[in-house]
C-alpha positions in Angstrom: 33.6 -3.7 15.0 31.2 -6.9 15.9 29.9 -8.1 12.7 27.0 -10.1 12.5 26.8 -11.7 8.9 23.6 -14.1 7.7 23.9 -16.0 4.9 23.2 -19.9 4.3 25.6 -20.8 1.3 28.5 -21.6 3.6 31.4 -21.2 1.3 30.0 -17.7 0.2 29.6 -17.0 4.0 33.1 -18.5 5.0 34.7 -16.5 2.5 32.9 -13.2 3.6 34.2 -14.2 7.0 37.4 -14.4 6.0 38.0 -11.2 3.9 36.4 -9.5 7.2 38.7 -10.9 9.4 41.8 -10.7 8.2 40.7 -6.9 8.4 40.0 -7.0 12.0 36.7 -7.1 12.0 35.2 -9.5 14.6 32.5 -11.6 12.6 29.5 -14.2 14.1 28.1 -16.4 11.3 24.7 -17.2 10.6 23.1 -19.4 8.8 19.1 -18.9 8.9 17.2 -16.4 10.5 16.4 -17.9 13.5 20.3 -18.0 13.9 20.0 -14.6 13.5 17.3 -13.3 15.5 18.8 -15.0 18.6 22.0 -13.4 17.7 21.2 -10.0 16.7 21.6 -7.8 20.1 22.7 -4.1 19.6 25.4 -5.0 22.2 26.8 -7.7 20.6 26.5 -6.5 16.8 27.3 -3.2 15.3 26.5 -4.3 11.8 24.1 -6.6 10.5 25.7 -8.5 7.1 22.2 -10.0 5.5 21.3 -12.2 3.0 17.4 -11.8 1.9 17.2 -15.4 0.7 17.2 -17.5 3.6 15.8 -21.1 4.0 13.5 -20.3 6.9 12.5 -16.7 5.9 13.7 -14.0 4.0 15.8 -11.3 5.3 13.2 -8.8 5.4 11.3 -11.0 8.0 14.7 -11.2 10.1 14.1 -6.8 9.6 10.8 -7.1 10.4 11.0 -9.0 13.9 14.2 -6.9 15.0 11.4 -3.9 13.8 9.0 -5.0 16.0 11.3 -6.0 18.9 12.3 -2.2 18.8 16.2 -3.2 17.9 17.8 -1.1 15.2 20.7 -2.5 14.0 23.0 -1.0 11.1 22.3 -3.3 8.2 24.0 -4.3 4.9 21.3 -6.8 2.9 22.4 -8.9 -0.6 20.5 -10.5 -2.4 21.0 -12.6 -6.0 17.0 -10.6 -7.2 17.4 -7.0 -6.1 15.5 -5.4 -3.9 12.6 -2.8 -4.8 12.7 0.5 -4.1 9.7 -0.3 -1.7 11.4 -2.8 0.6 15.0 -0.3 0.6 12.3 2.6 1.8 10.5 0.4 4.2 13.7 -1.2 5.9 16.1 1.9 5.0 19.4 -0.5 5.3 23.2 1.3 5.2 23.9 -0.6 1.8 22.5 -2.9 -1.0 24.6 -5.4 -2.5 23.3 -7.4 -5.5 25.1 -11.1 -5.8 27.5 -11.7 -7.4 29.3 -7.8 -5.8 33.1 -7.7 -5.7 34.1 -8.1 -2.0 35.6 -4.5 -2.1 31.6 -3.3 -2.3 31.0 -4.8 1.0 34.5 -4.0 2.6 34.2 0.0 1.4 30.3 -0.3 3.0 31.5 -1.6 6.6 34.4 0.6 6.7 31.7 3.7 6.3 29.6 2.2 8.9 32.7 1.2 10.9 33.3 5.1 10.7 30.1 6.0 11.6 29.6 7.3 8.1 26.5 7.2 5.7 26.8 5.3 2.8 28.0 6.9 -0.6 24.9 8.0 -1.6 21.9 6.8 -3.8 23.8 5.4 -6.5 25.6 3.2 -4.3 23.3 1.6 -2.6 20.8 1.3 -5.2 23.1 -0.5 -7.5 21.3 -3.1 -9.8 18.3 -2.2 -8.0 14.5 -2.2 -10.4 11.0 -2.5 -9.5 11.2 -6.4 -9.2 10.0 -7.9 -6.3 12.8 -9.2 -3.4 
């Protein structure tokens, strides 16, 4: 499984990498959405790893251009402010993360989408998620 995985805090990224790895996943880091957007091809990625907070636009921007481009990619976001329930429904990603998630969150998430399964259901991908804006 090609991983593509977005985030600019490099040690947090790096270490993601890592975990992902040495589980056989192949991983491509990014670090800013422009990264990204050059990178994300459906026949290069099967799973898009995404940070919202980026430092030249926010992850849903990064959704919004693959939207617009007509590339659906399977997509994982995390974010330190969680999501609304608005953004989830508009962008409909596989799984929600909210930092700081224990790496076994994200490792059970790809393996579903690895599998070609949905994710656990509401509860999981919703965790920690309000009616704040993200």
């Amino acid at each position: 499984m090609r991983i593509l995985l977005v985030d600019d805090e490099p040690h947090l990224r790096q270490s993601i990498a890592r975990s992902l790895t040495v589980r056989g996943y192949h991983v491509t880091e990014a670090e800013n959405a422009a990264i990204a957007l050059s990178l994300a091809d459906p026949g290069n990625v099967d799973l898009l790893v995404l940070d919202i907070n980026l430092p030249d636009a926010t992850g849903w921007d990064v959704l919004r251009t693959l939207k617009e481009r007509g590339t659906t990619l399977r997509t994982v976001v995390f974010s330190a402010v969680p999501p609304t329930r608005s953004r989830i429904a508009e962008f409909a990603p596989f799984g929600v993360l909210h930092k700081p998630f224990p790496i076994s969150a994200l490792l059970s998430l790809v393996e579903r989408a690895r599998e070609g399964n949905e994710p656990l259901g509401g509860e999981l991908r919703l965790v920690g998620v309000d009616e704040r804006e993200g």
